[in-house]
C-alpha positions in Angstrom: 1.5 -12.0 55.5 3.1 -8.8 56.8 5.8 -7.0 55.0 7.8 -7.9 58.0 7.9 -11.1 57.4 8.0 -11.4 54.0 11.0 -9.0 53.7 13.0 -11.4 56.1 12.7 -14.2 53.8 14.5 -12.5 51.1 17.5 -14.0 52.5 21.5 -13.1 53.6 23.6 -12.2 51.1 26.5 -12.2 53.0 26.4 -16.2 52.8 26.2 -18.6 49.8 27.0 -17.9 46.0 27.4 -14.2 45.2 26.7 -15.4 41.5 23.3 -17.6 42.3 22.1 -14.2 44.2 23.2 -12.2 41.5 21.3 -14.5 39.1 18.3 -14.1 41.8 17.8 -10.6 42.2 18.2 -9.8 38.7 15.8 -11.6 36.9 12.5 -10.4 38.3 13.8 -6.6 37.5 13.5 -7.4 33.9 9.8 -7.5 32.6 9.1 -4.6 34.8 12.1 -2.9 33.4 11.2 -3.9 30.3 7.5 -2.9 30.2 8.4 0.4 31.7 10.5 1.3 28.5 8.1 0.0 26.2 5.8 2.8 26.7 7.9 4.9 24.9 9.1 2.1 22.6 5.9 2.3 21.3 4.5 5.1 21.3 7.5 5.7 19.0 6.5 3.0 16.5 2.6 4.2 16.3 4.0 7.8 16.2 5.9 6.9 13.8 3.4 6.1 11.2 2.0 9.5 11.1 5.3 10.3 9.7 8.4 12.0 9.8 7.3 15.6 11.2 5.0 14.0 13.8 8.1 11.7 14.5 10.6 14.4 14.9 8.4 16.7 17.1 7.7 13.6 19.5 11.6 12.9 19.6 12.0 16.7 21.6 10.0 15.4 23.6 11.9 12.8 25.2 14.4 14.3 27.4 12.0 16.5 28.9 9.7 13.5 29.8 13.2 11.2 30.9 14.0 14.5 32.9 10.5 14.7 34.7 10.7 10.8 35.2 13.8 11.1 36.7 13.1 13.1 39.4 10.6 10.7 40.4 13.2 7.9 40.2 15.2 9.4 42.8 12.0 9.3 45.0 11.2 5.9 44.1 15.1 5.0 45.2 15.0 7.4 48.2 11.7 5.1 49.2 13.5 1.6 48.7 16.5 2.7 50.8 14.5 4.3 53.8 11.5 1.9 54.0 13.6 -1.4 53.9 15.7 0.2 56.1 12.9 0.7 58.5 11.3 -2.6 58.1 14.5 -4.1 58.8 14.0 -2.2 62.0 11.0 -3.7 62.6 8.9 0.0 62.6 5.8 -0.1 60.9 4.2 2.7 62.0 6.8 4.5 60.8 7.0 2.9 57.5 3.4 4.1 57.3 3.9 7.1 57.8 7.0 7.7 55.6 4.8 6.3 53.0 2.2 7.9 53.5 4.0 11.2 53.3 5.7 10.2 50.2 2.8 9.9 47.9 1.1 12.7 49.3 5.0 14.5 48.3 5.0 12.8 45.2 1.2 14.6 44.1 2.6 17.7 45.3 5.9 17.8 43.0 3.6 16.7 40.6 1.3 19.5 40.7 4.5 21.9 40.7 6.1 20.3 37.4 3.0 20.8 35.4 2.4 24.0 37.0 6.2 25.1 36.0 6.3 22.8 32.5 2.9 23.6 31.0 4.2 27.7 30.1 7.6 26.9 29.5 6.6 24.7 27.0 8.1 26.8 24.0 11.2 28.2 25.6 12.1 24.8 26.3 11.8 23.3 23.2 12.6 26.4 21.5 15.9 26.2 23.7 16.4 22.8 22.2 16.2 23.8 18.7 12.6 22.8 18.0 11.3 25.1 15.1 7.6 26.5 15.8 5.8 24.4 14.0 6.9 21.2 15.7 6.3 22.8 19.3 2.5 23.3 17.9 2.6 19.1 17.6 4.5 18.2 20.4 2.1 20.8 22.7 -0.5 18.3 21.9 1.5 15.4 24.0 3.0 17.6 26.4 0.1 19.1 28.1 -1.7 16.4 28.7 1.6 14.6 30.1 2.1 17.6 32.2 -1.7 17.0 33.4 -1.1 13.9 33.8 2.3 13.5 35.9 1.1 12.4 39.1 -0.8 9.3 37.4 2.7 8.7 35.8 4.5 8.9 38.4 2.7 7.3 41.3 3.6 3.6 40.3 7.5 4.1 40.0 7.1 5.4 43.7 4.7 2.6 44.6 6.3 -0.3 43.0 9.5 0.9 45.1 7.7 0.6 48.3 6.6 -3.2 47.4 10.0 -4.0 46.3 11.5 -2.8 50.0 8.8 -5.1 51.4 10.7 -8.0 50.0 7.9 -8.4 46.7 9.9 -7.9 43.5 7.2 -10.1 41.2 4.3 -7.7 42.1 5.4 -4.4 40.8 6.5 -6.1 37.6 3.2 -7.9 37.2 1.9 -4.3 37.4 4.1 -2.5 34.9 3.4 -5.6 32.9 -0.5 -5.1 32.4 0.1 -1.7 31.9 2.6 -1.6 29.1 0.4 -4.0 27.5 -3.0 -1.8 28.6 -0.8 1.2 26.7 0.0 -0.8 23.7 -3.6 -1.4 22.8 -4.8 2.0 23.1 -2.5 3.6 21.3 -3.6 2.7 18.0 -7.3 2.7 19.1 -6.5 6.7 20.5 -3.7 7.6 18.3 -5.8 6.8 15.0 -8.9 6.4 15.9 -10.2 3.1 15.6 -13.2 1.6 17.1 -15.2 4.6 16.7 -12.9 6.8 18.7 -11.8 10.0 17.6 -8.5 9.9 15.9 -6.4 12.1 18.4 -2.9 11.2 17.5 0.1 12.9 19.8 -2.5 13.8 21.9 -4.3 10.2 21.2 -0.3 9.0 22.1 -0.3 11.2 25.4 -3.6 9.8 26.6 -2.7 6.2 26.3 0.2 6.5 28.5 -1.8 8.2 31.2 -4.9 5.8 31.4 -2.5 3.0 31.3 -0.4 4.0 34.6 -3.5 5.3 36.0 -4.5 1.8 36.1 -0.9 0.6 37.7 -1.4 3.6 39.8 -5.2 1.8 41.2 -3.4 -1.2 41.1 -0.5 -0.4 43.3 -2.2 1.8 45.9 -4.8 -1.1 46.5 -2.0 -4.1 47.3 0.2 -0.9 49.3 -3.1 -0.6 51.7 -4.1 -4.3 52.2 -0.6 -5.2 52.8 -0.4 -2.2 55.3 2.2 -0.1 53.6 0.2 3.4 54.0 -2.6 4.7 56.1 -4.8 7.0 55.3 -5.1 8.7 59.1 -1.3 10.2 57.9 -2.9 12.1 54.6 -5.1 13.8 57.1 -2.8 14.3 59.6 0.5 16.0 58.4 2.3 15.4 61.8 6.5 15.0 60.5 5.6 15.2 57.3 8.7 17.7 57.1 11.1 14.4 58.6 9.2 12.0 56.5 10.3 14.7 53.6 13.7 14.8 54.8 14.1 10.9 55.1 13.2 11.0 51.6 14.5 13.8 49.5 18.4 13.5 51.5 18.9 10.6 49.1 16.4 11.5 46.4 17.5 14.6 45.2 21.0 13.5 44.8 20.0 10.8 42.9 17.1 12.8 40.7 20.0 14.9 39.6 22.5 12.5 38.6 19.7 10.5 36.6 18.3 13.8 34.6 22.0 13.9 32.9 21.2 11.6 30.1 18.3 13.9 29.2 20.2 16.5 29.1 22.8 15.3 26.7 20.4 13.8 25.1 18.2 17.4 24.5 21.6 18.9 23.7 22.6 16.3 21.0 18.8 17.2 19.6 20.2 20.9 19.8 23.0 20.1 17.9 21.5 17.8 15.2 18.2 19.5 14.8 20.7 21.9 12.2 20.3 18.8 9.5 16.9 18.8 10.0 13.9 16.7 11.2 15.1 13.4 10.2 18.3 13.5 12.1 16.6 14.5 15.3 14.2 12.0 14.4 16.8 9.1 13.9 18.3 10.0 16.9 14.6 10.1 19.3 14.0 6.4 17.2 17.6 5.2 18.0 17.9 6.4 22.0 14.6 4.2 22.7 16.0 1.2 20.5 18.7 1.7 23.1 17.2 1.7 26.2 15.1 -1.1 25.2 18.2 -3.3 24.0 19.9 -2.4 27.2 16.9 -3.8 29.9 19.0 -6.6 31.2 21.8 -4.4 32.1 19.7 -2.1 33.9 18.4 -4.9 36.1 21.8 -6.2 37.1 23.0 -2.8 38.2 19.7 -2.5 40.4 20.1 -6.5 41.1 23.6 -6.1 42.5 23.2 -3.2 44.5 21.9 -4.9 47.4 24.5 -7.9 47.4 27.7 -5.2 47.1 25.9 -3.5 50.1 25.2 -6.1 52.3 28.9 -7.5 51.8 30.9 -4.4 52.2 28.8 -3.5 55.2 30.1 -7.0 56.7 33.4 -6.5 55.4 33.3 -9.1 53.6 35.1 -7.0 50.0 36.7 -10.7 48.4 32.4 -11.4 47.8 32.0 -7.6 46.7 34.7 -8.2 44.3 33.8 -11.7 42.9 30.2 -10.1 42.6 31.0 -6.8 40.9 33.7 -9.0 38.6 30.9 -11.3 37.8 28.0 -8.6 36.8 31.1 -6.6 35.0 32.5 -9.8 32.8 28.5 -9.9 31.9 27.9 -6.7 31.1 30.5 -6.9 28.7 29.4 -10.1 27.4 25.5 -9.2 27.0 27.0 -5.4 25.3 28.9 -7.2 22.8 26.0 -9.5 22.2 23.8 -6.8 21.7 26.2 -4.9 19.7 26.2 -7.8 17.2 22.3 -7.9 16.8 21.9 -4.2 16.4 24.7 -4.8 13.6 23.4 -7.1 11.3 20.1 -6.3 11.6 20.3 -2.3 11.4 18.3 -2.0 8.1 15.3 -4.1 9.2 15.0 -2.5 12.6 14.8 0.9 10.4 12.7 -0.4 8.2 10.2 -0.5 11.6 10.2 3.2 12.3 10.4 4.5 9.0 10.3 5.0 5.2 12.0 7.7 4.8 15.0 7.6 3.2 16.6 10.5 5.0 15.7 9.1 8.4 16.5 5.5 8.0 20.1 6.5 6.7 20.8 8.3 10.1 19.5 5.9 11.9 21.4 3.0 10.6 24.5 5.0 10.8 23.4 5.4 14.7 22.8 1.4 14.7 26.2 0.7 12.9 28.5 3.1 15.3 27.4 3.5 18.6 26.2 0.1 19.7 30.2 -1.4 18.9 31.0 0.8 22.0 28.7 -0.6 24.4 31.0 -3.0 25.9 33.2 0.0 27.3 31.0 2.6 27.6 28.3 0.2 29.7 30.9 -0.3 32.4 30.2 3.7 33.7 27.3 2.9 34.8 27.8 -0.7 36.1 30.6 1.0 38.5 27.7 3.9 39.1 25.7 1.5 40.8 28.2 0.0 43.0 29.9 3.1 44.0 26.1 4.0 44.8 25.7 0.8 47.0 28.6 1.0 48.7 27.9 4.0 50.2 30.0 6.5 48.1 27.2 8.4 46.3 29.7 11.5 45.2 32.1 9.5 43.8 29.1 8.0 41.6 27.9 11.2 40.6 31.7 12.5 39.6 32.0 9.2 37.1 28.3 10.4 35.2 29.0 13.9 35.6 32.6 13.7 34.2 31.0 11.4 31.2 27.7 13.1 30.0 29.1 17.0 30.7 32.7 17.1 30.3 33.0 14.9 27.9 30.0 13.9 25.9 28.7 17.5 25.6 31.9 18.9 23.9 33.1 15.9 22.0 29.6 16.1 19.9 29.8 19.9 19.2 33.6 19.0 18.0 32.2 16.0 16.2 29.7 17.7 14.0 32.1 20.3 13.2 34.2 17.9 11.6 31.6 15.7 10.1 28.1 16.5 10.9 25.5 13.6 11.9 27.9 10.7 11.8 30.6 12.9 13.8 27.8 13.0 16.6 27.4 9.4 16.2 31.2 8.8 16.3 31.9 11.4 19.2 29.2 9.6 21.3 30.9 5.8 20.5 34.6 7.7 21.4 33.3 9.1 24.6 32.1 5.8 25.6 34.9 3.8 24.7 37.6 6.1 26.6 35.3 7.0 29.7 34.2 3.2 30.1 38.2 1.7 29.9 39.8 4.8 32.0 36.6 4.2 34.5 37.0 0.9 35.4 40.6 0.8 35.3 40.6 3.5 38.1 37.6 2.3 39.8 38.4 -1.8 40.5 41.0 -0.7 42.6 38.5 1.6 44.7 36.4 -1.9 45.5 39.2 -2.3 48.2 38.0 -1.1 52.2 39.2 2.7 53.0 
């Protein structure tokens, strides 16, 4: 079976229910998703038990790691778009060759992050309020992550190229068996059972990169026997600077609108690393719990992408509206669902991460505030992704950017002026409540043809 073919079974989108392919596209996003974000999930829990300094100095870490991951997302993206595109043309010497040139692109932006990362290490997380005895710890997982980037990053590019050739179950099967490879050697690395050396953050570090390099074996092996790269185009660099182009025209675009959650997020760290290790803690424990919670709605905005684009291409914008109106009454749903959970069960879920005191308080406050705002505040990024599909990147980018920097940044300096911790939490539940209503309010009416 070609790529070819199997990517013209994946069906027209322009016909039949826009709720049944909604349903369809979304579902197989989840586990991979899902296993994806429980890498740092858990590395968080293992972490975790080592206690709260250890805890704290991993929680810096975060952005810096969701910043460097980013930029790889907006490859991985860039690859979808241009190699579907071109299988839909029916060119697959050309999709070798754009794929071939993106992972040898992908080892060399690799190479430059950990040259760049590995001695800016305390600037950075001096910069981010990080005191110097935490950026001893967190040096331990950072180094080797740096090391390791190209083995972290190669199966978010990779998975990307199977998905454009129509096979959404393989890349999730992939992710799958590694998130579950990574959960059993963090314990055996991080503590140092078995007879292995107990290596904690680094132990942590090391787990994560065996695990993908796995995926990473995985992937390239099903890319070559299903004839998605050739190795002739590593040795031969021939338009490797229009394969670079193809790529990067709608990568970098979308590399820098993803690396705005991290940093807000190594900003809020900033700002609460003034009450100490436990709140920055708190707040590295509760932005995982987060992303973890929210897998579902991260698959619907990727599911309904391609049904919003297909439609609006055909001009057919009473389907693009009953499908974004559909994924949009869900999101609210599934947020106030999750809202509820988080809620009621906000001491036990503390009770997982920690036993201190100090740190639980914050993050129960966190669990008890900004969750109730995830009904609003969700609906940003839902009208992100179909600004992003229908063409209008910029307009996208302006929603985020208007969110995270002009908003976000200033309301949680104001916020723990006035009240410390829970005035961050608050300020961040505000910023999504108002940015989510005025959002959509303005944006429904942009679903209409220009």
């Amino acid at each position: 079976m070609t790529y070819i073919a199997s990517s013209s079974r994946r069906g027209n989108l322009t016909e039949g229910s826009t709720r049944s392919h909604l349903v369809r596209m979304t579902i197989p996003m989840i586990w991979g998703i899902l296993a994806i974000i429980s890498f740092q999930l858990v590395d968080t829990y293992y972490i975790s038990l080592l206690g709260t300094e250890k805890l704290a100095a991993i929680s810096y870490t975060f952005p810096v790691t969701y910043g460097i991951f980013s930029i790889f997302i907006g490859i991985g993206v860039a690859t979808s778009s241009v190699l579907s595109r071109l299988i839909g043309e029916k060119k697959p010497d050309l999709v070798k060759r754009v794929t071939s040139h993106g992972l040898l692109l992908v080892l060399l932006i690799s190479l430059l992050v950990a040259a760049i990362g590995i001695p800016l290490i305390n600037p950075i997380f001096r910069a981010m309020g990080a005191d110097e005895e935490a950026i001893l710890l967190l040096k331990d997982y950072m180094v080797p992550y740096f090391i390791g980037t190209f083995f972290l990053s190669m199966p978010v590019v990779g998975n990307a190229a199977l998905r454009a050739s129509g096979d959404t179950v393989t890349p999730a099967i992939i992710m799958t068996i590694a998130a579950v490879a990574n959960a059993i050697l963090d314990p055996v690395m991080i503590f140092g059972l078995w007879g292995f050396p107990r290596l904690e953050l680094f132990g942590a570090a090391l787990a994560t990169i065996l695990a993908n390099f796995c995926a990473m074996v995985a992937g390239l092996t099903i890319m070559y026997r299903r004839g998605l790269f050739d190795l002739s185009h590593l040795k031969n660099l021939h338009d490797f600077g229009d394969s670079t182009k193809r790529l990067m025209t709608i990568g970098l675009p979308v590399a820098i609108t993803s690396m705005l959650p991290a940093f807000v997020n190594s900003t809020i760290n900033h700002i609460l690393s003034q009450d100490g290790d436990a709140a920055v803690a708190a707040f590295g424990a509760a932005s995982r719990i987060e992303a973890f919670t929210l897998v579902i709605m991260m698959a619907l905005s990727i599911g309904m992408a391609p049904i919003i684009g297909q439609n609006w291409g055909a001009a057919q914008f009473h389907r693009v509206r009953d499908t974004v109106k559909d994924a949009l009454i869900f999101s609210v749903l599934w947020s106030c669902f999750v809202a509820l959970i988080l809620l009621v069960f906000a001491h036990q879920i503390a009770g997982i991460f920690s036993q201190d005191p100090e740190l639980d308080h914050y993050l129960i406050l966190f669990l008890t505030i900004v969750p109730l705002s995830y009904p609003l505040g969700n609906l940003t990024h839902g009208w992100g992704s179909v600004f992003n599909a229908t063409g209008r990147p910029k307009i996208s980018a302006i929603l985020l950017f208007t969110k995270m920097i002009i908003l976000m940044i200033p309301a949680c300096f104001i916020g723990h002026y006035f009240g410390g911790v829970m005035g961050v939490f608050l300020a961040i539940a505000f910023v999504n409540i108002i940015a989510g209503a005025g959002f959509h309010f303005w944006a429904w009416k942009k679903t209409r043809p220009v």
